[in-house]
N, C-alpha and C positions, 0 to 999 in steps of 0.2 A: 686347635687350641683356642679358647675364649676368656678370656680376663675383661671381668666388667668394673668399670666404676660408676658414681654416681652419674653422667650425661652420657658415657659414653661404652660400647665394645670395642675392643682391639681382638680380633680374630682374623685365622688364617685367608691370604687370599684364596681366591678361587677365580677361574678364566672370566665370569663373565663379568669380574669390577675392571674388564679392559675401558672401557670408553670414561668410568669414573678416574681413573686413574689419570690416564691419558688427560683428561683435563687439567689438573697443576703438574705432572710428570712434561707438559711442551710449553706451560707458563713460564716464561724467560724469568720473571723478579722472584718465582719462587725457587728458581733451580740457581739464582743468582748468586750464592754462595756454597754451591754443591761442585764435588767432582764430579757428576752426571748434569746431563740435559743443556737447556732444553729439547726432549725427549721426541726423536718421530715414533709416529705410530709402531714400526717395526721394535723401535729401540723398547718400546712400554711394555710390547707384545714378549719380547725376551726376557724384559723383567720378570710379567709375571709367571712365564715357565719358568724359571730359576726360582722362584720364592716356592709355587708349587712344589717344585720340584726336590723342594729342601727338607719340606716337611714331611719326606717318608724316608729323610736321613735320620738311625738311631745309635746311638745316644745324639740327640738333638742339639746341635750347639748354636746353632743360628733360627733366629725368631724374628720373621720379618711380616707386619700384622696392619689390617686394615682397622683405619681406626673411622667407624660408626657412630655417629649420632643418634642416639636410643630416639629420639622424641621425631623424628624424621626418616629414621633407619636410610639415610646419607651417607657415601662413604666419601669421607673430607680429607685422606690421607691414609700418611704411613708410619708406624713407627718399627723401631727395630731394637733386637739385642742380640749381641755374640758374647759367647763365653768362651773365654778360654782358661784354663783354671781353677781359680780362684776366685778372679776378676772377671767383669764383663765391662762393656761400649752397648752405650744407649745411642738410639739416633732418631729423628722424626722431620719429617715433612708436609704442611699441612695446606690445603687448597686455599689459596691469599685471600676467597673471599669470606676466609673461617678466620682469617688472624684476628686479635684482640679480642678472643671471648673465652683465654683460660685451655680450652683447648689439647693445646702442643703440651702446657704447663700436667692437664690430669694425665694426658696419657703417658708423659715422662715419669712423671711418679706412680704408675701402675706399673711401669718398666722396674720403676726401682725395688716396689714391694713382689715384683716377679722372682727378682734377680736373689734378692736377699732373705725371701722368703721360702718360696719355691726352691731355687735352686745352692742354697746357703753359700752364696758367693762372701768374699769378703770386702771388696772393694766394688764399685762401679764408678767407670769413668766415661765420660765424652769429651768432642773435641769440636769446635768450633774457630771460622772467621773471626779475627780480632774486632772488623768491622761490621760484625751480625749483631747488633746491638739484642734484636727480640731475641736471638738465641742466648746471646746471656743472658738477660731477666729468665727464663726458663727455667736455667740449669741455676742460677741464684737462688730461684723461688721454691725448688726442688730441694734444697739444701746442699746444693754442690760448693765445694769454694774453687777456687782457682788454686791448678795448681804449678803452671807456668805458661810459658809461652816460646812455642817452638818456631823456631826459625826458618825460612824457606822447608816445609816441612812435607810439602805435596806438591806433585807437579800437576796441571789440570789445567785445561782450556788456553794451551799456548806457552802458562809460564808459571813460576815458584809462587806458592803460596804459604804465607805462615799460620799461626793455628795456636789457638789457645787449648790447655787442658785444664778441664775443668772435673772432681772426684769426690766422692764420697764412700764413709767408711760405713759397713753395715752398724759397726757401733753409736756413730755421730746418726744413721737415720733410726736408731732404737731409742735415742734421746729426742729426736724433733719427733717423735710417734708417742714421746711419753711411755716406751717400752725399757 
């Protein structure tokens, strides 16, 4: 699968983005607020058998995609979507020495035009640290609002973590699209 935007591809992994990977997948500040990592070599190497391995699962409900620099043909990250539904969960992670150029922001919003285009979902939601501050500008600038905030809601790295939900409706992103 390949979904382009203006800077960027998001397309399917394949074995040999292992060592790109691997580089913000064993980044301690980026996996800082993830329930994975940071990532040994083995662990990355599993990842991406399992992403591989997903993509010749049909009807496809899990989309987890390397997200490309057109002007470098760099692979800077990851993003993701599952459907279940109606509804889908977006997610991304991108190599810290990509943060602050918009980024994690396009290829969120090509998740959402996937989600709600492609596959006529109705809703798309993600979930984020309360204390991920980049992660909410993201999902803000995407047109997400908030729509609560759960409680000890994941256990991960030793102990309860809580988590913002943050959603949007394919209607609310047919009005910020001017649709």
């Amino acid at each position: 699968m390949i979904v382009k935007t203006d800077r960027l591809v998001l397309r399917d992994f394949i074995s040999g983005d292992l060592q790109e990977v691997h580089k913000y997948a064993s980044d301690e500040e980026v996996c800082r607020y993830s329930d994975w990592g940071p990532n040994r070599l083995e662990d990355t190497e599993a990842f991406i058998e399992q992403v591989v391995e997903e993509q010749g699962i049909h009807p496809r409900n899990q989309f987890t995609l390397a997200i490309i620099v057109k002007e470098t043909n760099g692979l800077i990250g990851a993003c993701s979507f599952k459907r279940d539904g109606y509804q889908g969960e977006i997610g991304y992670s991108i190599n810290r020495n990509y943060w602050g150029f918009g980024f994690a922001t396009e290829a969120a919003k090509a998740m959402l035009n996937f989600g709600f285009n492609e596959l006529n979902l109705h809703r798309i939601y993600a979930t984020c640290r309360p204390n991920n501050v980049g992660s909410i500008r993201v999902l803000e600038k995407i047109g997400m609002r908030k729509e609560g905030h759960l409680r000890e809601h994941r256990f991960f790295k030793g102990k309860w973590h809580d988590s913002f939900v943050y959603a949007i409706l394919c209607s609310e992103m047919m009005k910020l699209s001017g649709g």
